[in-house]
VOBA-1610 file (N, C-alpha, C; in pm, whole numbers, padded with zeros to 5 digits, always signed):
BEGIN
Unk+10437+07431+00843Unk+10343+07401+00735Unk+10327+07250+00718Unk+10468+07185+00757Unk+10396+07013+00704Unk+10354+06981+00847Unk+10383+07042+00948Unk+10325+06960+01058Unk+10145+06978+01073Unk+10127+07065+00995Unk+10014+07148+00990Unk+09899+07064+00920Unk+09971+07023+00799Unk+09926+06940+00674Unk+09908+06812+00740Unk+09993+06764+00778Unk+10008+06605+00879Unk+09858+06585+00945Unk+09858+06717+01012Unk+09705+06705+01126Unk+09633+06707+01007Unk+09612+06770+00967Unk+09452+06781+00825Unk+09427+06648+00800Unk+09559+06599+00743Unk+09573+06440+00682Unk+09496+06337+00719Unk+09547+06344+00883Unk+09510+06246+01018Unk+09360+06280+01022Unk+09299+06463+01068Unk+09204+06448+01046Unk+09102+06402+00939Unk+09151+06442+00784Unk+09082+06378+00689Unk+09080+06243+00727Unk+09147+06153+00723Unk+09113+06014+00731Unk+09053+05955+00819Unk+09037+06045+00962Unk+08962+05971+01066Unk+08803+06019+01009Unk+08779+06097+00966Unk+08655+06105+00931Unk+08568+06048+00791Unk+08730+06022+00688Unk+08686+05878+00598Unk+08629+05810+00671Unk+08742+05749+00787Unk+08696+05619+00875Unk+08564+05619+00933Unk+08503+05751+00963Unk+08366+05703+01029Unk+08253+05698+00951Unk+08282+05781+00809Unk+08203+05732+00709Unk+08173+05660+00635Unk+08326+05540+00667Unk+08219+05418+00591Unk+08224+05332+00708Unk+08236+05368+00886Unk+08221+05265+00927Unk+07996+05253+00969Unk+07973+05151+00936Unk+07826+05095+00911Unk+07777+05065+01113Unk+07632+05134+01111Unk+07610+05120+01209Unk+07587+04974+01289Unk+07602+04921+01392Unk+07605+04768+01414Unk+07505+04753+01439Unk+07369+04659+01392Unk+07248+04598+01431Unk+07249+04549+01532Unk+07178+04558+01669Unk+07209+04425+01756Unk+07129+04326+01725Unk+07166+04205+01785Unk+07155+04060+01725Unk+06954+04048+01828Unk+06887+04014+01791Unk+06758+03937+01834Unk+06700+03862+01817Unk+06705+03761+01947Unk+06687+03645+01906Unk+06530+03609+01919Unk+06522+03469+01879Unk+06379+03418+01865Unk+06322+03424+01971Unk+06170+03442+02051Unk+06133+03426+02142Unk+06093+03279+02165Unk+06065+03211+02279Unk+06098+03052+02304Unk+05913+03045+02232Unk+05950+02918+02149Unk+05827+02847+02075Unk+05715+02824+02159Unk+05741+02782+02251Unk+05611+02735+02407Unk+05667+02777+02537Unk+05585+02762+02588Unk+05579+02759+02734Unk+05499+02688+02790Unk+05525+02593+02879Unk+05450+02514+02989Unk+05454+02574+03121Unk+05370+02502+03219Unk+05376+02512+03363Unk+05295+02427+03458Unk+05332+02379+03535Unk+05280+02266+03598Unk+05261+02415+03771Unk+05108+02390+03784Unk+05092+02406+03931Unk+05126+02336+04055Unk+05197+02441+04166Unk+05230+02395+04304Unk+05191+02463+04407Unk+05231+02421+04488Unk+05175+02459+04669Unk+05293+02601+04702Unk+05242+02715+04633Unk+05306+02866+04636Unk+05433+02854+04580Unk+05398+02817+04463Unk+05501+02837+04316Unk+05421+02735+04159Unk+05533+02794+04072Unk+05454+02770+03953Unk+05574+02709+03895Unk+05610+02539+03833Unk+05693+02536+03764Unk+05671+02566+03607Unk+05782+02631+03538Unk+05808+02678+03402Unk+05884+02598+03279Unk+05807+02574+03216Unk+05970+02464+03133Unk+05934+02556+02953Unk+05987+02587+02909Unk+06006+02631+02775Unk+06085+02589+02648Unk+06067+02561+02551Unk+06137+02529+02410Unk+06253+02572+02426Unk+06396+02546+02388Unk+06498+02639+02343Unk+06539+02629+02236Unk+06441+02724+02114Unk+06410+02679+02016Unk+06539+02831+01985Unk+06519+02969+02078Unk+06633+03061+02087Unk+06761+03010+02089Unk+06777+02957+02162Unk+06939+02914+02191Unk+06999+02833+02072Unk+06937+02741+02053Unk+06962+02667+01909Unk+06995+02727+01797Unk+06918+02837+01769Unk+06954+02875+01627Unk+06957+03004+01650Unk+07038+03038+01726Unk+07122+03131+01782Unk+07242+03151+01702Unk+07310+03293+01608Unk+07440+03264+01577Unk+07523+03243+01668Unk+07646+03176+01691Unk+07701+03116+01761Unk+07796+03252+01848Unk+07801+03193+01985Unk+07799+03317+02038Unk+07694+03426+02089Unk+07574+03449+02035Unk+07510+03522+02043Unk+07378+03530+02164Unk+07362+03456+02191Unk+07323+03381+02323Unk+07347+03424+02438Unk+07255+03456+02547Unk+07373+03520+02673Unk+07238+03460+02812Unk+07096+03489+02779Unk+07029+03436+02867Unk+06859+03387+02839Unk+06803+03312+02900Unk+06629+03364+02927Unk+06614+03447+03038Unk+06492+03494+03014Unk+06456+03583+03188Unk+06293+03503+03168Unk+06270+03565+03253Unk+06129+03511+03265Unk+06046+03605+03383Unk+05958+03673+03299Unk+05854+03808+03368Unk+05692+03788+03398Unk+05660+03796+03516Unk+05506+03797+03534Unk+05425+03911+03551Unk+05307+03904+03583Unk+05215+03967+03602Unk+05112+03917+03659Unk+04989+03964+03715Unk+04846+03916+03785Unk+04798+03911+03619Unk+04688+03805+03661Unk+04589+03761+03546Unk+04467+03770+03582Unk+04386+03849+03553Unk+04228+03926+03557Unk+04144+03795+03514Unk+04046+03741+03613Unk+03943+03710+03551Unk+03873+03734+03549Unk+03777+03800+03588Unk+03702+03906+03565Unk+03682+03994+03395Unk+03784+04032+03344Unk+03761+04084+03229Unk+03728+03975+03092Unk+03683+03994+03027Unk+03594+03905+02881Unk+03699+03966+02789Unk+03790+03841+02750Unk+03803+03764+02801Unk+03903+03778+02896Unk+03909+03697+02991Unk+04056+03698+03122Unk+04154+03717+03033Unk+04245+03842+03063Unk+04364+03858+03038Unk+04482+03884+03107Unk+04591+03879+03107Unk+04715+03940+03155Unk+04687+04072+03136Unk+04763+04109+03314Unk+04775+04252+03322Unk+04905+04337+03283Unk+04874+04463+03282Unk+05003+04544+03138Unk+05088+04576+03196Unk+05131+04554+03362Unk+05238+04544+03405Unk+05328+04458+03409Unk+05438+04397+03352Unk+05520+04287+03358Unk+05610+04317+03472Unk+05640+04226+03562Unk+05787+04263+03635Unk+05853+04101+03608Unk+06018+04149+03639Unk+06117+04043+03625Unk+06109+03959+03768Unk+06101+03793+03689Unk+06090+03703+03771Unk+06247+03707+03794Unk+06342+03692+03706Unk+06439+03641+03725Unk+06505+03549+03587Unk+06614+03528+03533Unk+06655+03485+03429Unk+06779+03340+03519Unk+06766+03297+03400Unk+06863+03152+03367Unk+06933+03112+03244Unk+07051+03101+03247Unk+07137+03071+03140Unk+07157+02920+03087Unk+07148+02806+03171Unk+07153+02722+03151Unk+06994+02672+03158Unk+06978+02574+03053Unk+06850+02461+03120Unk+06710+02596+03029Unk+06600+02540+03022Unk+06454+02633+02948Unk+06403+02562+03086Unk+06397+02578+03212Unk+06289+02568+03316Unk+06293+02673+03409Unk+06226+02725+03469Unk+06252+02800+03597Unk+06096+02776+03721Unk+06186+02796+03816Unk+06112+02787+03968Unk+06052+02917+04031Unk+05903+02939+03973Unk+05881+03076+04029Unk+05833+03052+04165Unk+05859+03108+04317Unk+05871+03065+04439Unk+05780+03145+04495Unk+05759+03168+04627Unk+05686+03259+04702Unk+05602+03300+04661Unk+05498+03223+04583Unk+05367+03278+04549Unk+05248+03255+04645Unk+05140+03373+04629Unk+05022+03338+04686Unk+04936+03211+04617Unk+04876+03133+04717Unk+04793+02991+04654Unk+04665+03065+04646Unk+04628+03049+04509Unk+04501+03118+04493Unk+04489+03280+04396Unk+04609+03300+04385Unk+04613+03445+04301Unk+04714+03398+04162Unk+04581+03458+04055Unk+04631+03359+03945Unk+04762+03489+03890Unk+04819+03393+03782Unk+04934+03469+03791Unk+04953+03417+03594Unk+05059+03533+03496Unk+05047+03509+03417Unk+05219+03523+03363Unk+05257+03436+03324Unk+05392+03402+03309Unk+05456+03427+03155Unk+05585+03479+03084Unk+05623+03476+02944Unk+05744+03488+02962Unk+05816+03448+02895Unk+05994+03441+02879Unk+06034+03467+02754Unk+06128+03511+02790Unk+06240+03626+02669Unk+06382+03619+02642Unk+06404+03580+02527Unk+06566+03528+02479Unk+06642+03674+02504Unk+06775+03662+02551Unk+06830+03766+02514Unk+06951+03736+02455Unk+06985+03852+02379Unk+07134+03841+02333Unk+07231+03884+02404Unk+07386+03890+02324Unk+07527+03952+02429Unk+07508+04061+02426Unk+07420+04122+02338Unk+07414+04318+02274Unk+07299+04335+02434Unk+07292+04210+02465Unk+07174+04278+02584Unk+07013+04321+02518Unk+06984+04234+02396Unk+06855+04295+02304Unk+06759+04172+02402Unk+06677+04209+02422Unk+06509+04153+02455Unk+06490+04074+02279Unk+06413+03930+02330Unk+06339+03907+02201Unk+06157+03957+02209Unk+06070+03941+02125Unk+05973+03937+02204Unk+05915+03838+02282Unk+05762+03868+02372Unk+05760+03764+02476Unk+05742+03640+02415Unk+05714+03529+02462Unk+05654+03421+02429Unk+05501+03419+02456Unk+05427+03323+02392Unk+05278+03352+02417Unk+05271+03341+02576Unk+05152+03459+02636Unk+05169+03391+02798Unk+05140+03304+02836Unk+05181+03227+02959Unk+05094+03101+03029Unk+05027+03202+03128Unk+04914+03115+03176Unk+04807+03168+03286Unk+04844+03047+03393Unk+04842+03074+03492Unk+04886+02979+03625Unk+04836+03029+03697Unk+04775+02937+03876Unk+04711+02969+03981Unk+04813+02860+04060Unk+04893+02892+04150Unk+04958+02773+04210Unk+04828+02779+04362Unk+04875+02670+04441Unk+04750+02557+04478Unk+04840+02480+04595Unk+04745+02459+04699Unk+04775+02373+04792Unk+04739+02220+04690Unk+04768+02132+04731Unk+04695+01986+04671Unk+04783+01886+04678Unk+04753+01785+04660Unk+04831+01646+04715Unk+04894+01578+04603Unk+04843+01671+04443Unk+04961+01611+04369Unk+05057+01776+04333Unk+05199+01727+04241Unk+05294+01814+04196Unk+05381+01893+04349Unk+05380+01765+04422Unk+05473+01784+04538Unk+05587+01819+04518Unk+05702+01938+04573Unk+05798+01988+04558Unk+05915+01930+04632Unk+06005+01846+04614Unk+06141+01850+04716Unk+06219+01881+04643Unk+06296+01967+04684Unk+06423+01952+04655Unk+06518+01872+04701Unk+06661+01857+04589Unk+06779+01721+04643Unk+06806+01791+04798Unk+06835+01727+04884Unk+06952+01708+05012Unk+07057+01817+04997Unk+07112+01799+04899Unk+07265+01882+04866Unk+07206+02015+04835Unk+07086+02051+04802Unk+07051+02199+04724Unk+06963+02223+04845Unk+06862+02203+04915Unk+06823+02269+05026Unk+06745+02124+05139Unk+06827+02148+05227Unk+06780+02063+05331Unk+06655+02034+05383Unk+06620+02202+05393Unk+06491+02182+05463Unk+06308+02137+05345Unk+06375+02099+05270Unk+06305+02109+05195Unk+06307+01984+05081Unk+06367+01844+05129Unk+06413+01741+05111Unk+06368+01652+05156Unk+06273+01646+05292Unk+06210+01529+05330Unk+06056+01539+05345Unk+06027+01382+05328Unk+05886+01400+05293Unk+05787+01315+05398Unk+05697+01288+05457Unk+05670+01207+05527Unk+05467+01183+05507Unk+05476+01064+05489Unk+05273+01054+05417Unk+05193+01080+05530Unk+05225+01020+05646Unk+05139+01038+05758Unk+05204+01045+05896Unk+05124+01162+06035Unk+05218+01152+06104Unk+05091+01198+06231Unk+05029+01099+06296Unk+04984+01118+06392Unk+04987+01278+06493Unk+04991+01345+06486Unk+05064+01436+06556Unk+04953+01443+06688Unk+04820+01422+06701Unk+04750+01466+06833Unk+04681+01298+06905Unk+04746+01212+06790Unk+04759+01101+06878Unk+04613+01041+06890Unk+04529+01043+06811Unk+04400+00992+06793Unk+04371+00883+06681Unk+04507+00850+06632Unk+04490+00730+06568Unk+04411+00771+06420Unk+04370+00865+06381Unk+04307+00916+06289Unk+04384+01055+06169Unk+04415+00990+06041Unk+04474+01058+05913Unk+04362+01192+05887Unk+04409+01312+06024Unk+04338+01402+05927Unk+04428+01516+05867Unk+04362+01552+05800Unk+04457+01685+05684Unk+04509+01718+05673Unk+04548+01778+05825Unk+04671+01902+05816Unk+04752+01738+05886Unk+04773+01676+05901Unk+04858+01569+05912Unk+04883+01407+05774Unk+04865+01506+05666Unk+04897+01395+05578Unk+05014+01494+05486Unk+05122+01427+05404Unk+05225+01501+05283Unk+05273+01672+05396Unk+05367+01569+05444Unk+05465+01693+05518Unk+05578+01723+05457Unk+05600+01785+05408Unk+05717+01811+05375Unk+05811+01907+05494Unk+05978+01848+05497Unk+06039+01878+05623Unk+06189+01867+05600Unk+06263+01860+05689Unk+06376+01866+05669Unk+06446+01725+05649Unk+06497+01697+05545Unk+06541+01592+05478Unk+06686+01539+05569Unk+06733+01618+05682Unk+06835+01527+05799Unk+06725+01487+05883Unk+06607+01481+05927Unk+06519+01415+06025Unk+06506+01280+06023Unk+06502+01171+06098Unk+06503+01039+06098Unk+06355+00961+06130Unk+06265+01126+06128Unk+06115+01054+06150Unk+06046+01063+06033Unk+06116+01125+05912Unk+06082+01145+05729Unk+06042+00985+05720Unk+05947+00992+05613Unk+06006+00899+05536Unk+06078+00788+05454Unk+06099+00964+05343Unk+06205+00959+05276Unk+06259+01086+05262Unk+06376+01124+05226Unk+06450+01246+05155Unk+06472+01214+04980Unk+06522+01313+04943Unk+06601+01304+04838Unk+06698+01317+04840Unk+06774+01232+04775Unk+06991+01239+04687Unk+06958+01314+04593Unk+07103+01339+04522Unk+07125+01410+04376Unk+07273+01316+04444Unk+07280+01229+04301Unk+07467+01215+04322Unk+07573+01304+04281Unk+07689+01252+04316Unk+07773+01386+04171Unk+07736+01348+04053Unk+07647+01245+04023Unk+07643+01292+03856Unk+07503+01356+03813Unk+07446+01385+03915Unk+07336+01456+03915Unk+07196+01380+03861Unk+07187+01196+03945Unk+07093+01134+03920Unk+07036+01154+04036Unk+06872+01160+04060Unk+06814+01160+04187Unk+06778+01038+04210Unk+06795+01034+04369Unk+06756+00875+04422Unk+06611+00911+04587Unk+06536+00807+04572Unk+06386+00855+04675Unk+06484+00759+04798Unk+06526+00798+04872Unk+06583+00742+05000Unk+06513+00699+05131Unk+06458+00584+05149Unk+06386+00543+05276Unk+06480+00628+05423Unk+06368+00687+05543Unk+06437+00689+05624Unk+06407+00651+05724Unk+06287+00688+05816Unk+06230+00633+05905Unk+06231+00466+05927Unk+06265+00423+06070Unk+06289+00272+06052Unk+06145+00208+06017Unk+06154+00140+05982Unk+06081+00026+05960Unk+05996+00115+05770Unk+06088+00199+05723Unk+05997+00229+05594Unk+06120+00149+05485Unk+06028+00102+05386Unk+06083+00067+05276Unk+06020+00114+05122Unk+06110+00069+05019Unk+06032+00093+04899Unk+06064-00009+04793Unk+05980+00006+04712Unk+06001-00135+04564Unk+05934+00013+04466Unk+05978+00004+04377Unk+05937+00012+04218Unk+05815-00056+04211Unk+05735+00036+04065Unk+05554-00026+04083Unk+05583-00066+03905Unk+05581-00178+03925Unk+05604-00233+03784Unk+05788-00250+03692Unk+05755-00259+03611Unk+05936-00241+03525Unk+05932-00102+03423Unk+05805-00020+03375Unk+05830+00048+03343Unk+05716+00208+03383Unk+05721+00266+03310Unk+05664+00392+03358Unk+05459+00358+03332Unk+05416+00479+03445Unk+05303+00433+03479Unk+05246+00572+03407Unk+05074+00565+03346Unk+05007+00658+03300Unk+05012+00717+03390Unk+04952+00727+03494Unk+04887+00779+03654Unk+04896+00728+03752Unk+04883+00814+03900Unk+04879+00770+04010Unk+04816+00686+04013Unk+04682+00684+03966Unk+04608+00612+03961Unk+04613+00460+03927Unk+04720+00451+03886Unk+04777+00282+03780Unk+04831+00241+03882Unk+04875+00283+04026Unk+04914+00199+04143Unk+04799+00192+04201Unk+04777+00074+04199Unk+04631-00006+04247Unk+04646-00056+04405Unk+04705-00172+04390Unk+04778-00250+04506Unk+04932-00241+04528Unk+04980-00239+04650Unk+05106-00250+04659Unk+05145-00401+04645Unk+05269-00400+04592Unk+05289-00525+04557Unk+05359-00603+04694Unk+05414-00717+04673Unk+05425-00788+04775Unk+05554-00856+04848Unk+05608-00809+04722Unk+05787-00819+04746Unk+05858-00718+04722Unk+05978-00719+04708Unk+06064-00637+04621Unk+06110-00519+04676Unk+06061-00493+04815Unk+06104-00385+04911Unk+06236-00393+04960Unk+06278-00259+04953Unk+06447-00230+05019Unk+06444-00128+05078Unk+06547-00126+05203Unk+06541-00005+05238Unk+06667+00078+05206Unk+06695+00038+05117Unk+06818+00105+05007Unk+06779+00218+04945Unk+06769+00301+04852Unk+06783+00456+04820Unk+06707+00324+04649Unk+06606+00434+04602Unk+06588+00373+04481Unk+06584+00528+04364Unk+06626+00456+04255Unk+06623+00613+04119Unk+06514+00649+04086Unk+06504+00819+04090Unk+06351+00852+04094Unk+06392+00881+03929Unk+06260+00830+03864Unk+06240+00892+03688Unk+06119+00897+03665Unk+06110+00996+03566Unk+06015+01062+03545Unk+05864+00948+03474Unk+05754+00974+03580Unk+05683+00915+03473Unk+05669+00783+03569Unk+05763+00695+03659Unk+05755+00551+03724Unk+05699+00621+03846Unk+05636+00471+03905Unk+05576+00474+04043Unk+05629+00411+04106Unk+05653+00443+04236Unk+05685+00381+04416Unk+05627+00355+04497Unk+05644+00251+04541Unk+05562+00179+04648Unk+05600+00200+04783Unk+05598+00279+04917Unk+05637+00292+05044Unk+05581+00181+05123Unk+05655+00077+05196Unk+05552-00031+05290Unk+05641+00036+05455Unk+05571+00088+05526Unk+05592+00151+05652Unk+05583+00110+05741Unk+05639+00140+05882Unk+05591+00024+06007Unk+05443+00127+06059Unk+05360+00095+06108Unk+05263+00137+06207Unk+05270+00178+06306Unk+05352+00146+06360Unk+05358+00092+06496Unk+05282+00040+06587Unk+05180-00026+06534Unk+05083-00102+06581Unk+05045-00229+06570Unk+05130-00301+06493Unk+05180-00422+06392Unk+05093-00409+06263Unk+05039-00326+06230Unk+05030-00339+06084Unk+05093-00226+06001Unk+05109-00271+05899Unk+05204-00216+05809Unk+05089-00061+05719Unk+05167+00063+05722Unk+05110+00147+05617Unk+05169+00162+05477Unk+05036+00201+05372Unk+05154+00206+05224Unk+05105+00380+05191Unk+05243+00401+05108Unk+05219+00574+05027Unk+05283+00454+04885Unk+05216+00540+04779Unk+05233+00555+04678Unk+05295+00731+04627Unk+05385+00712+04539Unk+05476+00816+04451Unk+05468+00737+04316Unk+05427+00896+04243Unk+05454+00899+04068Unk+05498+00987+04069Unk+05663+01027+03984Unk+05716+01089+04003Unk+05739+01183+03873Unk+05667+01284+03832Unk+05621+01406+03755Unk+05704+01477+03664Unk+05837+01466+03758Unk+05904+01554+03707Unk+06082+01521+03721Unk+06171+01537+03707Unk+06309+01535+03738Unk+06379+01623+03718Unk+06406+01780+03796Unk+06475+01907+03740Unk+06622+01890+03761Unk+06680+02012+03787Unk+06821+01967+03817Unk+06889+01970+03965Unk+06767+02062+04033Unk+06787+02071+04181Unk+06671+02056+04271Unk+06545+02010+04191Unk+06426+01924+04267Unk+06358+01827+04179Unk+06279+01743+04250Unk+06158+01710+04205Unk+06035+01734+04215Unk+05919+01684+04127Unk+05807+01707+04156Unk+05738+01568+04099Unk+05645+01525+04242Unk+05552+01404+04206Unk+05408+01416+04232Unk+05315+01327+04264Unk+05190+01310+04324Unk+05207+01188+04404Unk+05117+01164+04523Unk+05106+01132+04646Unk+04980+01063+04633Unk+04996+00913+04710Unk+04890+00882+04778Unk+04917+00823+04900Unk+04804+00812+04961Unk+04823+00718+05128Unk+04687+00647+05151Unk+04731+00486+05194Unk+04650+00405+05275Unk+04603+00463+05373Unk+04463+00499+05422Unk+04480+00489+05608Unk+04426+00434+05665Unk+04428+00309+05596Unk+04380+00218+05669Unk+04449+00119+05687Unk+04489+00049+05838Unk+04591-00017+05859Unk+04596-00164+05803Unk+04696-00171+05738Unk+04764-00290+05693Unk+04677-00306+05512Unk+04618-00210+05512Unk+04522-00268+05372Unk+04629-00192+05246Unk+04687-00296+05147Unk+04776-00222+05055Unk+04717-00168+04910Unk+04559-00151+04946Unk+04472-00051+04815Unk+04547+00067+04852Unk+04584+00144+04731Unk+04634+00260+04699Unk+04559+00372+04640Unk+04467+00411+04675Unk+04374+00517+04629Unk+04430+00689+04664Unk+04413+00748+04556Unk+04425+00872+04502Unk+04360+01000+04672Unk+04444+01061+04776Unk+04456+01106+04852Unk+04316+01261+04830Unk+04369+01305+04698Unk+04305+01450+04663Unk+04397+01498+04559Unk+04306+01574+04497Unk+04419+01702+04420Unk+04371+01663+04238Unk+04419+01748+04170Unk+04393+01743+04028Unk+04469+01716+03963Unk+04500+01702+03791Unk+04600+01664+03719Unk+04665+01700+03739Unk+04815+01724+03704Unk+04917+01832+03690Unk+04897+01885+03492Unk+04928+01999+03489Unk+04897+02105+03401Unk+04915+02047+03217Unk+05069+01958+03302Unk+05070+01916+03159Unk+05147+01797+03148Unk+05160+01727+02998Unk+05278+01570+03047Unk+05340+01568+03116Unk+05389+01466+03203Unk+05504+01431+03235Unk+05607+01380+03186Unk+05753+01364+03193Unk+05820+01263+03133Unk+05970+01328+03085Unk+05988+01448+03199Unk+06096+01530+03152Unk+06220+01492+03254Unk+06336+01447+03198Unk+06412+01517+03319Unk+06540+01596+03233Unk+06577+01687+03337Unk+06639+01829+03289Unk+06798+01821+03390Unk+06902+01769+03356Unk+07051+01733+03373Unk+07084+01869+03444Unk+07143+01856+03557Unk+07234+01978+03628Unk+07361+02030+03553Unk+07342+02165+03492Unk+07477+02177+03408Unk+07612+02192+03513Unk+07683+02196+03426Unk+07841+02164+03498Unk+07863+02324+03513
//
């Protein structure tokens, strides 16, 4: 009889216990305030508020993702289509690198806070993007994060006619080649540096501080060239003075767009005309939106 009573007991109280235990809300967080995106040559860069993470209860925080879709133009007005799929999420940093896109198929982008409960916030307003062949919002990545995809080179004769045409101007290539350029560094402290490589190329800085536009490199200047590694930041221009190999000298101009944590992104110009150091605008359109970011490699 008391062992009997004992169980009742145990059972009475476990079922106190579930009646006053209170169901748990999961936590949802804010969806990010903006979204940007700067167009590229088959990808779209993303940079967003982390207006979530901030006022986040502490702890509560776990990722962004970031989901696309095709964008209709055709329909009044152009909208995003009602399929979303996952681009892919990031814990550190509000930017992401959407890759392998078609140039020419517009595309519509939104990102989503999540919590540790694993809750979705809602989306953020969408961006609309078309990434684009074009001669500005050039992509390298550092040396240390992908090789082949690190060196850059303005002009490169390839059929030997003495003549800058198209498919031979802004190569991008493998950043160990010694006929680049330049490549890119990332040090260990995760500053990027534009590295001369090809002999006879050098570079100087275009002024002491940051430039509106490509366009604000006019002339190359006349000193101040090294063929030392110089710090790329966001927003300044570079001057390339190159050998010819013909005895006159070629120039590229770099404004450099962007500073992420494992690439950059700039705009491009090239002389082609030998030895003349006017710097005129190659092709291509604005980039999407300011410049003037750079975004620290977390530890």
């Amino acid at each position: 009889m008391r062992r009997l009573l004992a169980l009742t007991l145990i059972a009475m109280t476990l079922v106190a216990c579930d009646d006053d235990v209170v169901g748990v809300v999961p936590v949802v967080l804010e969806a990010p305030a903006t979204l940007t995106s700067i167009s590229l040559d088959g990808a779209v860069h993303l940079l967003w508020s982390d207006n979530a993470e901030i006022n986040a209860p502490e702890g509560a925080f776990l990722e962004y993702r970031v989901y696309s879709t095709g964008f209709s133009l055709d329909t009044e007005p152009p909208s995003c289509d009602e399929t979303w799929d996952l681009e892919g999420s990031t814990v550190f940093g509000t930017e992401f690198l959407a890759g392998s896109l078609t140039n020419g198929s517009p595309m519509c982008f939104a990102v989503v806070s999540v919590s540790v409960d694993g809750e979705e916030s809602d989306f953020s307003d969408s961006r609309a993007d078309t990434p684009r062949p074009d001669a500005r919002n050039v992509l390298l990545y550092a040396w240390e994060e992908d090789v082949n995809l690190s060196g850059f080179r303005f002009f490169e004769d390839v059929n030997g006619d003495g003549e800058a045409g198209p498919l031979e101007l802004g190569a991008v290539g493998n950043g160990s080649r010694n006929d680049i350029d330049f490549w890119v560094h990332r040090d260990p402290d995760g500053y990027f540096f534009l590295m001369p490589e090809r002999a006879g190329t050098t570079v100087a800085l275009y002024g002491n501080q940051a430039i509106e536009d490509l366009t604000s490199i006019d002339v190359a200047p006349i000193d101040g060239f090294s063929a030392d590694g110089i710090e790329a930041l966001p927003g300044f221009g570079y001057v390339f003075e190159m050998d010819g190999g013909d005895g006159f000298a070629r120039y590229g101009a770099v404004r450099v767009t962007h500073v992420g944590a494992d690439f950059l992104i700039f705009d491009w110009s090239y002389q082609t005309d030998p030895g003349n150091p006017e710097l005129s605008i190659h092709g291509g359109a604005q980039v999407a939106d300011a410049a003037g970011i750079t975004v620290m490699r977390g530890n």
